[in-house]
PyMOL CGO cylinders between C-alpha atoms (Angstrom):
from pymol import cmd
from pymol.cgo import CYLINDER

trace = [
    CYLINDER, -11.86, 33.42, -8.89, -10.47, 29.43, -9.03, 0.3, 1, 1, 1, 1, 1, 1,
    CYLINDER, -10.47, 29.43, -9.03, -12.34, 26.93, -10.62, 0.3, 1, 1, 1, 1, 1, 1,
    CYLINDER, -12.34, 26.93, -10.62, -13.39, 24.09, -7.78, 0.3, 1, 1, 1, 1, 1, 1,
    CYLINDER, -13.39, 24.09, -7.78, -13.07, 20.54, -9.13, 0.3, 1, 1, 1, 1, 1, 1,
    CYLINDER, -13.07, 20.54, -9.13, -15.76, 18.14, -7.77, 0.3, 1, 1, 1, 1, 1, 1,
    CYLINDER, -15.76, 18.14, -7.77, -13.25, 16.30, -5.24, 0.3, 1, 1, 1, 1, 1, 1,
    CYLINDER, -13.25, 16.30, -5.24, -13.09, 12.62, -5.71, 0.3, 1, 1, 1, 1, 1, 1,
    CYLINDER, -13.09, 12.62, -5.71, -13.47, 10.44, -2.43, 0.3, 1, 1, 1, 1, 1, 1,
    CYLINDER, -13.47, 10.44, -2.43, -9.98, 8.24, -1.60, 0.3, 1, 1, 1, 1, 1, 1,
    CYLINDER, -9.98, 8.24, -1.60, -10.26, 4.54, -1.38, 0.3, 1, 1, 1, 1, 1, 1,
    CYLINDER, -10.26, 4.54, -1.38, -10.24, 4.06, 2.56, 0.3, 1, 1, 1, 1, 1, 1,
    CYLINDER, -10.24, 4.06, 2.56, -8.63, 0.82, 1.99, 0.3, 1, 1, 1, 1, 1, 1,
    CYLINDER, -8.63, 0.82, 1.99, -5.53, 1.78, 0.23, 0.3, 1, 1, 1, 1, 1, 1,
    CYLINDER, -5.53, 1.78, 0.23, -5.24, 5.29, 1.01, 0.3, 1, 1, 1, 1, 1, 1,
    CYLINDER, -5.24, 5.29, 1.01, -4.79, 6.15, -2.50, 0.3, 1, 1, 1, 1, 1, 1,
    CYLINDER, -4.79, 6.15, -2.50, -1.95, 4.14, -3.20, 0.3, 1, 1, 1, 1, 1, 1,
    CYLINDER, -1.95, 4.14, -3.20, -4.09, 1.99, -5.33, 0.3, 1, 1, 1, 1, 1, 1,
    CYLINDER, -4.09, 1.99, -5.33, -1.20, -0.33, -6.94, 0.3, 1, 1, 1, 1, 1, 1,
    CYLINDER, -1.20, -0.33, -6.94, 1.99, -1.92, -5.29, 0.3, 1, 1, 1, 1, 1, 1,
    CYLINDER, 1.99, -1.92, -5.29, 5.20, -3.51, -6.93, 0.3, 1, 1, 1, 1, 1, 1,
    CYLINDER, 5.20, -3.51, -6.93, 6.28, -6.63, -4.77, 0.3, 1, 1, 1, 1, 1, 1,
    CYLINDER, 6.28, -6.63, -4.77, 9.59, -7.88, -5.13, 0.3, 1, 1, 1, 1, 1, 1,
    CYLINDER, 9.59, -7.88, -5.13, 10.11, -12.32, -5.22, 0.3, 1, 1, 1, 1, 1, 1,
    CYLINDER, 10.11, -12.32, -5.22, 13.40, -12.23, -4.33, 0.3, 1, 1, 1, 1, 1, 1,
    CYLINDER, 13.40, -12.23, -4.33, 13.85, -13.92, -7.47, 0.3, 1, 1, 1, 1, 1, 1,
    CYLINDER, 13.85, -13.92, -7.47, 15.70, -12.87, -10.71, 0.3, 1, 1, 1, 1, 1, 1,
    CYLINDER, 15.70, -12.87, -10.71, 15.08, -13.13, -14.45, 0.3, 1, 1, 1, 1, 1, 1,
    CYLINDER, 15.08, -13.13, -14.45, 18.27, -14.21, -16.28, 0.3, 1, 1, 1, 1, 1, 1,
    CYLINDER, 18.27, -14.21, -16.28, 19.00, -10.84, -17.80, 0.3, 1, 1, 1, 1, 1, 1,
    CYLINDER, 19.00, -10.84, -17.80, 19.31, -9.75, -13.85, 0.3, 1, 1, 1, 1, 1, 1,
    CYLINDER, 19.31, -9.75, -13.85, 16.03, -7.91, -13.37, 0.3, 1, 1, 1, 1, 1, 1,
    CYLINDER, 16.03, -7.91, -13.37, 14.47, -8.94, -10.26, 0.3, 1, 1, 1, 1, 1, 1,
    CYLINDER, 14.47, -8.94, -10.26, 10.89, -10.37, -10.53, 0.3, 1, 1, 1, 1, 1, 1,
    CYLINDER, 10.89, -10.37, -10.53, 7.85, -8.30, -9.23, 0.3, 1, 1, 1, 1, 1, 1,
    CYLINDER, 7.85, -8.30, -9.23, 4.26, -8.58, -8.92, 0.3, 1, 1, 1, 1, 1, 1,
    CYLINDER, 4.26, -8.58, -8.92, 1.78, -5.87, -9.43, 0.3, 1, 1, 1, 1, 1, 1,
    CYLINDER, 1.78, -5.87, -9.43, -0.80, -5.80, -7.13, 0.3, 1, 1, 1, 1, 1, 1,
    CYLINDER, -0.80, -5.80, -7.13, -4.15, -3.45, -6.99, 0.3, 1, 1, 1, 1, 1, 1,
    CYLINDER, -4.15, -3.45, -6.99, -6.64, -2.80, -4.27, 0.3, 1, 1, 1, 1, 1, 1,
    CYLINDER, -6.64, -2.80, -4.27, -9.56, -4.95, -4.44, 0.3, 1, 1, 1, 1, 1, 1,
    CYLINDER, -9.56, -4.95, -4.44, -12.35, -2.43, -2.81, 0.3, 1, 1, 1, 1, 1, 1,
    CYLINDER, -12.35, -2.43, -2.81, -11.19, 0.19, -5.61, 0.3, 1, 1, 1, 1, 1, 1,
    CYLINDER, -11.19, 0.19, -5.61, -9.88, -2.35, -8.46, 0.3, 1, 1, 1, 1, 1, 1,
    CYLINDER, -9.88, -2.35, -8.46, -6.49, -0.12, -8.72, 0.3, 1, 1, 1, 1, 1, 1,
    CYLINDER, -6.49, -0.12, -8.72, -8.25, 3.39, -9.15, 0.3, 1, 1, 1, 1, 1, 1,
    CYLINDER, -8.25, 3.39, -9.15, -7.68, 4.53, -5.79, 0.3, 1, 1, 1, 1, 1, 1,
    CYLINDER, -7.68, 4.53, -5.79, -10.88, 6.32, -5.58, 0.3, 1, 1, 1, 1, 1, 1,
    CYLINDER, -10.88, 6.32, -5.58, -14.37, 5.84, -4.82, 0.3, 1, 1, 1, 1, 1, 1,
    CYLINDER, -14.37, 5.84, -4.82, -17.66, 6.20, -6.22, 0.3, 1, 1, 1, 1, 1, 1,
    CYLINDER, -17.66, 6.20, -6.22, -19.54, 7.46, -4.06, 0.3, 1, 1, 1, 1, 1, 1,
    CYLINDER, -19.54, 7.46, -4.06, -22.99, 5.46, -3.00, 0.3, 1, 1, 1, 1, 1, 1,
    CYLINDER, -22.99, 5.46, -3.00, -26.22, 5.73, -2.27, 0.3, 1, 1, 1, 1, 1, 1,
    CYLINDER, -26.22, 5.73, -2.27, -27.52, 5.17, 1.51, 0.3, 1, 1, 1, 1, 1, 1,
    CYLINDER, -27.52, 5.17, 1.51, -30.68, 3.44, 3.04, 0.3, 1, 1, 1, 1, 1, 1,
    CYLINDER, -30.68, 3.44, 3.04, -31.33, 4.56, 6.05, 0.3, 1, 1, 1, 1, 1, 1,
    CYLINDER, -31.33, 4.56, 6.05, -34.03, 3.05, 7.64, 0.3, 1, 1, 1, 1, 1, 1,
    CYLINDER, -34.03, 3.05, 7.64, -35.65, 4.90, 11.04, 0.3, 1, 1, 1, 1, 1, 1,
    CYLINDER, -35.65, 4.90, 11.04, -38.51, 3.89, 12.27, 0.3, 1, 1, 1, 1, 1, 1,
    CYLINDER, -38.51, 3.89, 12.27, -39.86, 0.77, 15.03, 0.3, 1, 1, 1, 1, 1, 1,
]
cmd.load_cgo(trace, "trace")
């Protein structure tokens, strides 16, 4: 029988793709082009969540 892995929730922000590579436009002067890395901010570049506990409050 398969092991089951405890599934790990995806970052509804990012979809999973946690990090991007943004190109400036720019080049350095061995001819690379100049990028910035960039990682979600609601999963800090992980691209999953933790998952968290809810209040729910019922009542009048």
């Amino acid at each position: 029988m398969p092991q089951h892995a405890p599934s790990t929730r995806v970052c509804r922000d990012c979809d999973g793709f946690a990090t991007a590579a943004i190109t400036t436009g720019t080049r350095h002067a061995d001819g690379t082009r100049a990028t910035l890395t960039v990682a979600c901010p609601a999963c800090h570049g992980t691209g999953h969540t933790t998952r968290t506990a809810v209040t729910v409050t019922a009542g009048r």
